[in-house]
N, C-alpha and C positions, 0 to 999 in steps of 0.2 A: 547574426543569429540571436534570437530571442530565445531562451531558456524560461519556460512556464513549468511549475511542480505544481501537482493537483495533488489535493491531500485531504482528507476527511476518516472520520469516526471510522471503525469496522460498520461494514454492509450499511452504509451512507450513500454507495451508488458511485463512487469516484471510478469502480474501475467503465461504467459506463459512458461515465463524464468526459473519461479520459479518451474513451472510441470515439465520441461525439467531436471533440476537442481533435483529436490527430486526421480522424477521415481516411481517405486514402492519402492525401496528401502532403501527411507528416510525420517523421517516426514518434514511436511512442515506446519511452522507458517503461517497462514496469518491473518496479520491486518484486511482488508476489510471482510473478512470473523467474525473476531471478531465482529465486528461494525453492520455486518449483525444480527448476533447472539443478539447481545444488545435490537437494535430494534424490536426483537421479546419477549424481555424481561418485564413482565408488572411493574415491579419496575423503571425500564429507561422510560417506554411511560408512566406513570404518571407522573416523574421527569420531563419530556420534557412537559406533559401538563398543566401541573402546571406552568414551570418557563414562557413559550411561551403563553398561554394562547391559545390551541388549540383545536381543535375539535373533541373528543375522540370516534366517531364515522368514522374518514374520517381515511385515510392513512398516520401517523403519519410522514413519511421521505417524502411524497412528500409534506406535509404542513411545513417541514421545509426548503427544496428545495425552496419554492416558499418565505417564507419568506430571506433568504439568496440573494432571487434576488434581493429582495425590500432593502432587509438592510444589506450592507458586512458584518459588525460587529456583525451579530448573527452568524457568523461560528464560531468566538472566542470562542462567551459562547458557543455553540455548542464542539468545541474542550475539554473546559476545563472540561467539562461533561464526554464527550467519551475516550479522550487521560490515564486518570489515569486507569480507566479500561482494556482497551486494552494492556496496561502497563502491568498491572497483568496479565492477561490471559499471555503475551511473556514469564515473567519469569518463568512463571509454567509450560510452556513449554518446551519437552515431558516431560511426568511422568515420563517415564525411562533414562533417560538423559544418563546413561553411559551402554544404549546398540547400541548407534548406533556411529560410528566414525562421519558421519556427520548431521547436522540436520541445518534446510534451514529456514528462516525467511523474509517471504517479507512482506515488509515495506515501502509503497509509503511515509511516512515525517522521515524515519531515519535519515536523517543530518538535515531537519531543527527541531527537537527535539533532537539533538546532542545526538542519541542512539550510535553512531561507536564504544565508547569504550565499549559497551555490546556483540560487536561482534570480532571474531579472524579475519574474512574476511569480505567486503563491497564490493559488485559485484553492479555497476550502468548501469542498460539499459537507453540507450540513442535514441532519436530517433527526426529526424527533427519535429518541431513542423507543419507544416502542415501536415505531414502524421496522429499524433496524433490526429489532429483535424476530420478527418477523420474519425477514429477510434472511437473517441468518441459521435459521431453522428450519424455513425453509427451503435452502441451498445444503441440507443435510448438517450442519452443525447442531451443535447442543448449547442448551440454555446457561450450564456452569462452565461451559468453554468462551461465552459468548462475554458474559460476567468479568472470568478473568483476564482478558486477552483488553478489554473495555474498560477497565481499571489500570491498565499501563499506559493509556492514552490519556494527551491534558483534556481538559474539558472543553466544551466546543469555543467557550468564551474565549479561551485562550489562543486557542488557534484562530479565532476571527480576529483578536487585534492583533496578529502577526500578518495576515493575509489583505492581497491587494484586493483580491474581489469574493464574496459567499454567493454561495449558490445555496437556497434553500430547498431542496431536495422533496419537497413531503405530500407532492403534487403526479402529474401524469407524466409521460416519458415524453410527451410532447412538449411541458413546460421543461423538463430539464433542458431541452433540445433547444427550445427559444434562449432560455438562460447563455448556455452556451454560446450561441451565435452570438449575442449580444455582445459579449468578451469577445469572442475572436473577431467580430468588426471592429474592435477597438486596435487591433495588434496587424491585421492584415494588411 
């Protein structure tokens, strides 16, 4: 089994990269999906209402959204929450680990949680940052959400010399598509 971590910017297009990449024929981790999962969790939204002191009747991530606006430094404690979890959920990932040759893990903070040596391969989608912004505003986020959450991330530079292959993102969904193929001929 070949372990591949796709990893890029916020709204870079990895979680695409990452459908293109798995197909039907491969499972496919995903972090933000784990994190989705969390929050639907009522062990984690007590932890969160307890440590934050919030209101256990509104929207638990968008009362954390708004505080994150207010104050950078609750994504830390936010992180230090979520990050060991999501953790587990990766390594338990698939149950069957030695039936598939490859199995796909996207992961928007793999270098800056230094996971690469958990993976055989490091695929980074890259993509101009204002197209991202775009992107992300247009999928309903906001501009100083986009800002902040984009400042916890290294820069693309730094994740390309960690990475085996870049995908340069800033083209049609057709060139990401070929992009991709091109990698997984290499693996299959």
């Amino acid at each position: 089994m070949i372990k591949i971590g796709i990893t890029g910017s916020i709204a870079s297009g990895k979680s695409t990269a990452s459908k293109f990449f798995a197909g039907k024929k491969y499972p496919l981790f995903s972090a933000d999906k784990s994190v989705i999962n969390l929050y639907k969790k009522n062990f984690f939204k007590k932890k969160l209402i307890k440590k934050f002191n919030l209101n256990k009747n509104k929207n638990i991530k968008n009362e954390i959204k708004k505080l994150i606006v207010h104050d950078k430094k609750i994504i830390k404690e936010v992180e230090k929450m979520v990050h060991p979890l999501v953790r587990k959920d990766m390594t338990n990932f698939p149950k069957n680990k030695n039936l598939f040759k490859l199995v796909f893990f996207e992961i928007p903070l793999l270098v800056e949680n230094k996971l690469s040596n958990f993976f055989d391969i490091v695929v980074f989608v890259n993509t101009h940052k204002k197209i991202r912004i775009k992107r992300f505003i247009k999928n309903g986020g906001n501009h100083k959400i986009f800002l902040i959450l984009n400042k916890r991330q290294f820069s693309p530079n730094k994740k390309a010399q960690v990475s085996h292959h870049v995908i340069n993102n800033n083209k049609s969904l057709k060139n990401l598509k070929n992009s991709v193929k091109n990698i997984l001929n290499l693996y299959e």
